[in-house]
Steps between C-alpha positions, in 0.01 A plus 500: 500500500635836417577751763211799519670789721248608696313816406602867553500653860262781401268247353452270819278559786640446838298167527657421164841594612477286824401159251782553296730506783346200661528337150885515502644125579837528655722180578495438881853626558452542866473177534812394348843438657787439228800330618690613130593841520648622141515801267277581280662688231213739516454857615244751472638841387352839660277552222283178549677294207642150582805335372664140477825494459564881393211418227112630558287289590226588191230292559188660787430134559839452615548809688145443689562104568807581656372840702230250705851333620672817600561602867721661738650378826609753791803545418346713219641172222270411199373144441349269220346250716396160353434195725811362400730822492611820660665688227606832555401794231670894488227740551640875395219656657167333574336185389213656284416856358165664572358623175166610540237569809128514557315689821166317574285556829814603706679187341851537310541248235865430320547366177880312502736507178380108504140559470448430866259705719580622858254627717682761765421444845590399825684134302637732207607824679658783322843606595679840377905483525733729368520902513213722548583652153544166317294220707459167393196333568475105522182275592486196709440194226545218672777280680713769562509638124403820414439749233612767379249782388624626122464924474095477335435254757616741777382823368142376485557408858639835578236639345213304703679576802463882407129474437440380856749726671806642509658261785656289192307170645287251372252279638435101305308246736503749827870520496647838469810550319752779455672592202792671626810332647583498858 
């Protein structure tokens, strides 16, 4: 069966959004525990792209069968995770790329660079790092990965957090969060 991205933020309802998240099957990598630990040969480079090997990695299927493997340990390392291997992958940045966002009924929904949706909130939180004049603003995915909100993706952001104040905060599933760096 051929893959069907889901539809476009601004065309879902929050009910829709919340079914296509719930549709998403990810491989039970919490329940795994490797005993292999290799390399990979992979990394993901700042701007979202992956690479095997110093070559990209061209194919979405690819990229998005691999990203429902990816996590991060404490120590801050990246991971593809299989039941039979740890195998560590460079991550120049963050895991994914935020490229688009929807606002509905005090809700926050994220469209990923792999077609996955995040729902912000207290399991996804929003975290701003950097400088007050160039912040970087990264969401909570899941198993320690996060990503990376590209410019659009934070302006329209910026730009909802303007419309409901000028405290630079935003508010997704009760949880407030601020858009300036500490």
């Amino acid at each position: 069966m051929p893959y069907q991205p889901p539809p476009e933020l601004a065309e879902l309802t929050l009910g829709e959004i919340a079914e296509q998240v719930a549709a998403r099957k990810l491989p039970p990598v919490e329940q795994w525990a490797p005993e292999r630990i290799g390399d990979s040969g992979m990394r993901i480079a700042a701007d979202g792209k992956w690479f095997h090997d110093g070559t990209p990695i061209s194919r979405p299927a690819m990229v998005r069968a691999f990203s429902g493997l990816l996590i991060r340990d404490a120590d801050g390392a990246h991971w593809l995770l299989t039941p039979f291997e740890k195998l560590s992958i460079e991550v120049e940045d963050a895991g994914f790329i935020a490229i688009d966002i929807a606002e509905r009924e005090g809700t926050l929904a994220f469209r990923l660079n792999t077609d996955e949706l995040v729902v912000a909130g207290p399991e996804h939180r929003l975290a701003a790092r950097g400088e007050a004049e160039t912040p970087a603003l990264y969401l909570g995915v899941r198993h320690g990965v996060e990503a990376r909100l590209n410019r659009s993706t934070y302006e329209q952001l910026a730009e909802h957090a303007l419309a409901h104040g000028d405290n630079w905060t935003v508010t997704s599933q009760g949880e407030s969060f601020s858009l300036l760096p500490t």
